[in-house]
C-alpha positions in Angstrom: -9.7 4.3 -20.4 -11.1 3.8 -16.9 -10.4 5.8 -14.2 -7.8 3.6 -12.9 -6.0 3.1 -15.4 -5.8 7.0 -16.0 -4.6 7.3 -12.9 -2.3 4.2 -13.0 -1.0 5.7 -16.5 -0.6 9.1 -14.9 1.3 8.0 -11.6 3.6 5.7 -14.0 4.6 8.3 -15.9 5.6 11.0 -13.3 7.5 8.5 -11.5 10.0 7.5 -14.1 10.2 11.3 -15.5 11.2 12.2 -11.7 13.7 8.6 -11.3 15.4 9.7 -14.8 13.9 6.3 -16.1 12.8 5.7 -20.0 12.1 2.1 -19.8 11.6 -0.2 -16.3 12.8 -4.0 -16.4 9.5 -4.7 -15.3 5.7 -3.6 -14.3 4.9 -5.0 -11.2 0.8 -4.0 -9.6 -0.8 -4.9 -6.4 -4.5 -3.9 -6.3 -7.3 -5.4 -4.1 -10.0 -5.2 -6.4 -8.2 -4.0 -10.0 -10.5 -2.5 -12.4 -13.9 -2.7 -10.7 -15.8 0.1 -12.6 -15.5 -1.7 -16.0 -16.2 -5.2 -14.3 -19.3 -3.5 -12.9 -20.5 -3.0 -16.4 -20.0 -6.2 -18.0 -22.0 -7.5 -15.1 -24.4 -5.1 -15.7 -24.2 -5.4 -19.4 -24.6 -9.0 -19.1 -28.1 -8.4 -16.3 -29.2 -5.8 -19.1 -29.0 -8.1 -22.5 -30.3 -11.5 -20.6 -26.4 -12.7 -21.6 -26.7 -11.9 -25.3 -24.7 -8.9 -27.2 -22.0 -9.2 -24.6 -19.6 -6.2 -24.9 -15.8 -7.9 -25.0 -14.2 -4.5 -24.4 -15.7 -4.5 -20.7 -14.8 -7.8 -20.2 -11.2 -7.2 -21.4 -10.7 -4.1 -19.5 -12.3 -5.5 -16.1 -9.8 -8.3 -15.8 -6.7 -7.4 -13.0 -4.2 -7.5 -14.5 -5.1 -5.0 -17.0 -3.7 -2.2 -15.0 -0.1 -3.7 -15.3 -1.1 -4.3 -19.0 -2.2 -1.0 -20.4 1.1 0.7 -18.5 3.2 -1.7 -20.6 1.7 -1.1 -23.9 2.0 2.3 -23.3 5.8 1.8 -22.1 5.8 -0.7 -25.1 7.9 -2.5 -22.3 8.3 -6.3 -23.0 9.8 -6.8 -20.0 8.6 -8.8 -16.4 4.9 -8.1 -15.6 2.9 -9.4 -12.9 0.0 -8.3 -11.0 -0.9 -9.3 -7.0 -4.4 -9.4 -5.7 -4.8 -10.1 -1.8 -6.9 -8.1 -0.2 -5.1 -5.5 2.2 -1.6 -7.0 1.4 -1.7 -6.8 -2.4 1.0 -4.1 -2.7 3.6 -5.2 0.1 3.3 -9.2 -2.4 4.0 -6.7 -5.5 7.1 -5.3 -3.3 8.5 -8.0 -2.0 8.6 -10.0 -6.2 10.7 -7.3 -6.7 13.2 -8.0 -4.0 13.0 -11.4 -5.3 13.9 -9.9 -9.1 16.5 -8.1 -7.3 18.2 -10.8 -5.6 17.7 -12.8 -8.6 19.6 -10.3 -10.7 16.9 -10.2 -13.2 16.1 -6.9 -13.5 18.4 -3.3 -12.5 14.9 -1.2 -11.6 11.3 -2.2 -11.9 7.9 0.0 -11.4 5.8 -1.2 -8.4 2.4 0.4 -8.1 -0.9 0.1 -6.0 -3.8 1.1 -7.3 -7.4 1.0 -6.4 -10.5 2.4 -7.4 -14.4 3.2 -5.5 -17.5 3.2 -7.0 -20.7 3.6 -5.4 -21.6 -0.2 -6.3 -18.2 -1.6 -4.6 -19.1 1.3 -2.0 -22.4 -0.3 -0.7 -21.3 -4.2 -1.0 -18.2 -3.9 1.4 -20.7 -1.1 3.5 -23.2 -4.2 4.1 -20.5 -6.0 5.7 -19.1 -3.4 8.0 -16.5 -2.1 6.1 -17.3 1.4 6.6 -18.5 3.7 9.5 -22.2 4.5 9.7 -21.6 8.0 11.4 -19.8 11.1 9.9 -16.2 11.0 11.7 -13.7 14.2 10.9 -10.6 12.3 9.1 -7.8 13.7 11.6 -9.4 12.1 14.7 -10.1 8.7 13.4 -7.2 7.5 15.6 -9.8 8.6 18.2 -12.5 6.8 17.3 -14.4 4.0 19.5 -16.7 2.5 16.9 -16.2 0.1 14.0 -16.0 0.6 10.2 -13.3 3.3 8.4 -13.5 5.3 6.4 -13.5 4.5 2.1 -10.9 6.0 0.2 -8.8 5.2 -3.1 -5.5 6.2 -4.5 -2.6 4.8 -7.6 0.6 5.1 -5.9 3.5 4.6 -8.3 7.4 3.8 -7.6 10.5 3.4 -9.3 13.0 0.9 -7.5 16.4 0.2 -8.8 19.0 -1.6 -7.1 22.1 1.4 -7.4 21.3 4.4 -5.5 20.7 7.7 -7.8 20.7 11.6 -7.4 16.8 11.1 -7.3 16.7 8.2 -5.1 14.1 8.8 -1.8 15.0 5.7 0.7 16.1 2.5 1.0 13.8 -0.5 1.1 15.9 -2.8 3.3 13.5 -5.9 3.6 9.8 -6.7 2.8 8.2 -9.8 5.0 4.3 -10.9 5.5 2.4 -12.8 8.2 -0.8 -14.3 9.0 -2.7 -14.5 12.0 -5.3 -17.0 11.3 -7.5 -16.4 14.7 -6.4 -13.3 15.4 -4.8 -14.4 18.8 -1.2 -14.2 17.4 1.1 -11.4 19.2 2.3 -9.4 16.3 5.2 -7.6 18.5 7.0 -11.3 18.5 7.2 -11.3 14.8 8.2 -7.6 14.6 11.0 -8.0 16.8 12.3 -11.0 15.2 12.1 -9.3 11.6 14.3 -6.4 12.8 16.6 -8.9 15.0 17.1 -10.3 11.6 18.6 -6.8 10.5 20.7 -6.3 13.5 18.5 -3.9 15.3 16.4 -3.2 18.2 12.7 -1.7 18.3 14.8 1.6 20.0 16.5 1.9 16.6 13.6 2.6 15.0 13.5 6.3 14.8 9.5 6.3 13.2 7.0 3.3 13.2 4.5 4.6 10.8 1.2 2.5 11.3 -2.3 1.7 9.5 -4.4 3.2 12.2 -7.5 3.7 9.7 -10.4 4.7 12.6 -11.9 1.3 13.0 -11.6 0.5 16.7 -10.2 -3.4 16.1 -8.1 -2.2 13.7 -6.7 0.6 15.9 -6.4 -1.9 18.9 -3.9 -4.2 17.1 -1.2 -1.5 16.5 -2.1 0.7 20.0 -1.1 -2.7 21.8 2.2 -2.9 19.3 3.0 0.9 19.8 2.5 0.8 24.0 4.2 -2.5 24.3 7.4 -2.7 21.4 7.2 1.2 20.8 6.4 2.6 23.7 9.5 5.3 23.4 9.7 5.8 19.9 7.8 8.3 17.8 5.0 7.0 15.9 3.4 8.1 12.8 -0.2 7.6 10.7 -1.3 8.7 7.2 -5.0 7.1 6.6 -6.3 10.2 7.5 -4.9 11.6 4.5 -5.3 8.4 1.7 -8.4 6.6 4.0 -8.4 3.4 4.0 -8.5 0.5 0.6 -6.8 -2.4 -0.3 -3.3 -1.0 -1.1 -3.4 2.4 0.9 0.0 0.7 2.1 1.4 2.4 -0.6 0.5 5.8 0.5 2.3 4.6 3.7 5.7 3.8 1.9 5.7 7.1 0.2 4.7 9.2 3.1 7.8 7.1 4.6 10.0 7.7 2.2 9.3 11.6 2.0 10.6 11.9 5.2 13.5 9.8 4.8 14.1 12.2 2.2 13.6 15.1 4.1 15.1 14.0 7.2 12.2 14.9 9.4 8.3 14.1 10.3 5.8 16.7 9.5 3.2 16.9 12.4 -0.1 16.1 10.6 1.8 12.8 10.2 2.7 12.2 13.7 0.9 10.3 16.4 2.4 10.2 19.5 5.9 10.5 20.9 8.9 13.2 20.2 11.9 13.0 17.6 15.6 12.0 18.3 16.7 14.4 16.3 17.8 11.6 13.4 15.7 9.8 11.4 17.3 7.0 9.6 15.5 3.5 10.5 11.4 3.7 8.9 9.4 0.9 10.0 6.1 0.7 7.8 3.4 -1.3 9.8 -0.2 -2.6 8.4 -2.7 -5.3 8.8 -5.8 -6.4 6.9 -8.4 -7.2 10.0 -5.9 -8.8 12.5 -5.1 -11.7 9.5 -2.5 -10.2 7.2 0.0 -8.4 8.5 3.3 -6.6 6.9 6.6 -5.0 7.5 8.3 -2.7 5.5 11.8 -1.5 7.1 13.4 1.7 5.1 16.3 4.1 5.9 18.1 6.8 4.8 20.6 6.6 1.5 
């Protein structure tokens, strides 16, 4: 198997060992890129034989979904499986088709995972087009940081949801919701206000707003201007210093969110600027993808 799917195998199983779960209703995946270490080698498999003696395993393992795929076989679950891949917003699609299932009432509990890989090829192609920063930057002041370019990372972040609250239960996912800003001139604190008024509460309700900041300065512009202008009381929270930044580092987000739901506090190498309540039971999870796809994740307590 290839690394990611170790990993993805790996995650899978310690989540539904810890969520007391034998077989999920369904396998959902986001992932930006999905297996790119094996679709590096049928590419170069393909360079290397001038397009004869093809290898099919590469092929077969290199496709995305296969992530989703191999965790079912091994599961032998026969059950919903899906796979979402959309750049920076791959694993808040994969959360919000299980809200979906869940309103549906097709499924009780489903696995949701992000998962995403780095190899040196995939390093340099997104490096050539300013993806990542040229000088060496220390990971805990990236929220510092003036230039462009963050810094690459990867992760498989798995989770058990279930619609029934249990002994081992974390948080509450309350709603899931996307947007786009086409041009980039969109105000993003309209549409965060109107998702929570949709919920019944204010931004002062919101006891953490845990953001994307990731070290590149555009990026970190986008939720500064949310944070001094919708937050500008509220304690807020960053974790890309500890995952760094790829396609679904969201993920990280939502579990780093959900540990301190569970724990009923913020540890300080996660917090960014402001001062506790003293009660932490509304989580809002904020990201964007370059100013174009942006997401909302609101948790609390259970």
């Amino acid at each position: 198997m290839s690394t990611i799917i170790k990993r993805a195998v790996v995650s899978t199983h310690l989540a539904l060992a810890e969520a007391g779960v034998d077989m999920p209703g369904a396998v959902i995946t986001g992932t930006g890129l999905g297996c790119i270490e094996d679709t590096e080698k049928f590419l170069t498999s393909m360079i290397n034989d001038n397009e004869k003696f093809l290898k099919p395993t590469y092929f077969i393992h290199s496709t995305h979904n296969t992530i989703s795929s191999q965790v079912a076989i091994r599961l032998k679950c026969n059950g919903y499986n899906n796979t979402f891949v959309h750049r920076g917003i791959s694993f808040e699609l994969a959360l919000h088709d299980v809200m979906l299932l869940f309103m549906q009432k097709k499924v009780n509990n489903a696995l949701v995972g992000g998962h995403d890989e780095m190899t040196p090829a995939y390093f340099s192609l997104l490096d050539r087009i300013g993806y990542w920063k040229k000088e060496i930057v220390p990971s805990s002041s990236l929220h510092l940081s003036k230039t462009t370019g963050s810094v690459a990372g990867e992760g498989s972040i798995s989770f058990v949801l279930s619609e029934e609250r249990s002994p081992s239960a974390y948080a509450r996912i309350v709603d899931v919701t996307t947007f786009y800003n086409s041009n980039g001139t969109k105000d993003p604190s309209e549409e965060i206000e109107a998702f929570l008024s949709r919920h019944g509460l204010k931004p002062a309700d919101i006891d953490l707003v845990m953001t994307g900041i990731n070290g590149d300065v555009n990026d970190n512009n986008v939720y500064y201007h949310v944070l001094d202008t919708t937050f500008k009381n509220n304690l807020a929270g960053w974790y890309k210093h500890l995952s760094l930044e790829y396609f679904t580092s969201p993920a990280f987000g939502l579990h780093v969110s959900a540990q301190c739901l569970k724990s009923g506090s913020v540890p300080d190498h996660l917090r960014l600027k402001g001062i506790s309540n003293g009660k932490l039971d509304h989580i809002l999870l904020y990201n964007h993808f370059k100013n174009r796809n942006h997401s909302l994740v609101l948790l609390s307590s259970c």
